[in-house]
DRENVONU-285970 format. One record per residue: residue in three letters; chain; x negated, y negated, z negated of N, C-alpha, C in turn. Coordinates in Angstrom, 1 decimal. Each point is the difference from the previous one (the first is absolute). Layout:
<atoms>
atom rest:ALA; kette:A; n_px:X; n_py:Y; n_pz:Z; ca_px:X; ca_py:Y; ca_pz:Z; c_px:X; c_py:Y; c_pz:Z
...
</atoms>
This chain:
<atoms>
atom rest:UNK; kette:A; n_px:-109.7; n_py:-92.6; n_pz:-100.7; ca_px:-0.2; ca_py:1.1; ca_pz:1.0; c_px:1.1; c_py:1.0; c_pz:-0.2
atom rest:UNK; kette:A; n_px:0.5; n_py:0.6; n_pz:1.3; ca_px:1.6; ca_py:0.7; ca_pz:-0.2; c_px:-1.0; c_py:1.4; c_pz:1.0
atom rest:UNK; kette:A; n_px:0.2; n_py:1.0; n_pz:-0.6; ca_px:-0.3; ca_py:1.3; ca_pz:0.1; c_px:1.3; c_py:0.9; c_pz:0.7
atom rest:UNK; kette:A; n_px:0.3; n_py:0.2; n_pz:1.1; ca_px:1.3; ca_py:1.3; ca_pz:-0.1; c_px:-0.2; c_py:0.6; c_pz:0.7
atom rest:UNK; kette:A; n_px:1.1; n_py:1.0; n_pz:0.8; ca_px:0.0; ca_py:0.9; ca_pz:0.8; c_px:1.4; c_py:0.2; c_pz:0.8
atom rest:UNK; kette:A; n_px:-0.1; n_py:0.0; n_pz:1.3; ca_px:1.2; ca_py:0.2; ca_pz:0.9; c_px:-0.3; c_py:0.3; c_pz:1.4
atom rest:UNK; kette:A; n_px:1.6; n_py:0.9; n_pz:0.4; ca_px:-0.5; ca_py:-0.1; ca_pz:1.4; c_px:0.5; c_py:-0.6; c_pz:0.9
atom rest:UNK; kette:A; n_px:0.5; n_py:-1.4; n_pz:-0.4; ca_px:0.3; ca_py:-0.7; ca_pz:0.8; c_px:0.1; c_py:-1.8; c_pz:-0.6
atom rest:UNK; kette:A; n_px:-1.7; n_py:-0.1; n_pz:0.3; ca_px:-0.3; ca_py:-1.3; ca_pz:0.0; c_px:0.9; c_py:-1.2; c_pz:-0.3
atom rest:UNK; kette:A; n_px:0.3; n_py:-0.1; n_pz:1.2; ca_px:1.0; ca_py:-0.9; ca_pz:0.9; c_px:1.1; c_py:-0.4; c_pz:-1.6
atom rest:UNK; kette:A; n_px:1.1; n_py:1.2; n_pz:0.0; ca_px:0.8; ca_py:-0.2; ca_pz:-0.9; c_px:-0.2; c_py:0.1; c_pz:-1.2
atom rest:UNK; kette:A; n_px:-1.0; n_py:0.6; n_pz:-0.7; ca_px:-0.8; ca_py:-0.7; ca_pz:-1.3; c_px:-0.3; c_py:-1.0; c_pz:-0.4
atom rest:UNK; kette:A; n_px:-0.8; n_py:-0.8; n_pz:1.1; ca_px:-0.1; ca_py:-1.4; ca_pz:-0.3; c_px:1.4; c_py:-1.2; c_pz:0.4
atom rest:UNK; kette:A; n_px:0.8; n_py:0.6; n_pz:0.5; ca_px:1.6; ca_py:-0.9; ca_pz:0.1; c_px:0.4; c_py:0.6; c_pz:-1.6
atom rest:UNK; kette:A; n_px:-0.4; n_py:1.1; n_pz:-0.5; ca_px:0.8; ca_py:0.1; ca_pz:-1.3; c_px:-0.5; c_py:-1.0; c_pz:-0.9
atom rest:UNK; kette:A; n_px:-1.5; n_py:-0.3; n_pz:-0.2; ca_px:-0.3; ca_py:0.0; ca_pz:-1.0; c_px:0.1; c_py:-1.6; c_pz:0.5
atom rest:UNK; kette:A; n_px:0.4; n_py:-1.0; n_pz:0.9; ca_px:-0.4; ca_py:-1.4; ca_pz:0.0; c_px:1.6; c_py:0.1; c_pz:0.4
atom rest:UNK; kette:A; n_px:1.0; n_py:0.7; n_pz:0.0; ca_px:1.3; ca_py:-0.4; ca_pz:0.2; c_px:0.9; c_py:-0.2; c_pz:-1.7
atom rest:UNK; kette:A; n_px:-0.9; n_py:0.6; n_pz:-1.1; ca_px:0.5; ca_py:0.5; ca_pz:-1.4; c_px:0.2; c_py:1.0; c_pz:-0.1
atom rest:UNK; kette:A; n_px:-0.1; n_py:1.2; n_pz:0.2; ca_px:1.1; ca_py:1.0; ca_pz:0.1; c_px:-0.9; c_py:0.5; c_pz:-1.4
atom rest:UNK; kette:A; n_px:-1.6; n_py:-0.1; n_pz:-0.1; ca_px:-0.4; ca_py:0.8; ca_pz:-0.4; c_px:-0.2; c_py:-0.8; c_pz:-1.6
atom rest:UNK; kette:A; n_px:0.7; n_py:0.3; n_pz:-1.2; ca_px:0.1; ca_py:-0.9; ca_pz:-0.7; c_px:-1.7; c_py:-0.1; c_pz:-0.9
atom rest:UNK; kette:A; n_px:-0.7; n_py:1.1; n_pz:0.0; ca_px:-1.2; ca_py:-0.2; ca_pz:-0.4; c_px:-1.0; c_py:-1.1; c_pz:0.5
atom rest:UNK; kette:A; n_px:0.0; n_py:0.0; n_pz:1.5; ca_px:-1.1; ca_py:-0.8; ca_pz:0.6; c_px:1.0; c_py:-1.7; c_pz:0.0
atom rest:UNK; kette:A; n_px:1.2; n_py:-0.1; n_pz:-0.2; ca_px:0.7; ca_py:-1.3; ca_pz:0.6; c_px:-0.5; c_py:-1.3; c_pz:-0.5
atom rest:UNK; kette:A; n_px:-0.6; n_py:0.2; n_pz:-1.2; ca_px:-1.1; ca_py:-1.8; ca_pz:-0.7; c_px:-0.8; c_py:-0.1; c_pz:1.0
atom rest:UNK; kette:A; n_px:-0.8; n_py:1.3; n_pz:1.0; ca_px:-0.9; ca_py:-0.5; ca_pz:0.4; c_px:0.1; c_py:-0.1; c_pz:1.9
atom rest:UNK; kette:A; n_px:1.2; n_py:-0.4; n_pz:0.1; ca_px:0.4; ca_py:0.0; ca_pz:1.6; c_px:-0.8; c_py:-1.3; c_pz:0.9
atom rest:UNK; kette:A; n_px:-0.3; n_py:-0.4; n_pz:1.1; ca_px:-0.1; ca_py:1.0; ca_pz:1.0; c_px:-1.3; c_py:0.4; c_pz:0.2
atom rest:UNK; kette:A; n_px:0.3; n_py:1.6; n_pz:0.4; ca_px:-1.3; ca_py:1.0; ca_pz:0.4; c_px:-0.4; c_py:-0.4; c_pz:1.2
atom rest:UNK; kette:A; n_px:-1.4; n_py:-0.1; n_pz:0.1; ca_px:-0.7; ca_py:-0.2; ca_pz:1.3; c_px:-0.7; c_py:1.7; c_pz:-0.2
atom rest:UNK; kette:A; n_px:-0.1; n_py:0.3; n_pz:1.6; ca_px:-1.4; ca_py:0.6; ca_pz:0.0; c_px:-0.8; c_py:-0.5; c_pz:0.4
atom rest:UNK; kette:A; n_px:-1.7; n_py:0.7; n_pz:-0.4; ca_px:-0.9; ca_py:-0.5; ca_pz:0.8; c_px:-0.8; c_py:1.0; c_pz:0.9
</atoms>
């Protein structure tokens, strides 16, 4: 389970399943539900 905060959805979730974000990258790709 991934906890965060942003105000813009959209390009959070392009960060974190594109790599950028090197903490979350072992666990790519993010779905929401």
């Amino acid at each position: 389970m991934y906890v965060g905060l942003t105000s813009n959805l959209d390009e959070r979730i392009h960060r974190h399943n594109s790599g950028y974000e090197k903490t979350t990258k072992p666990y790519t790709p993010f779905d929401l539900y």
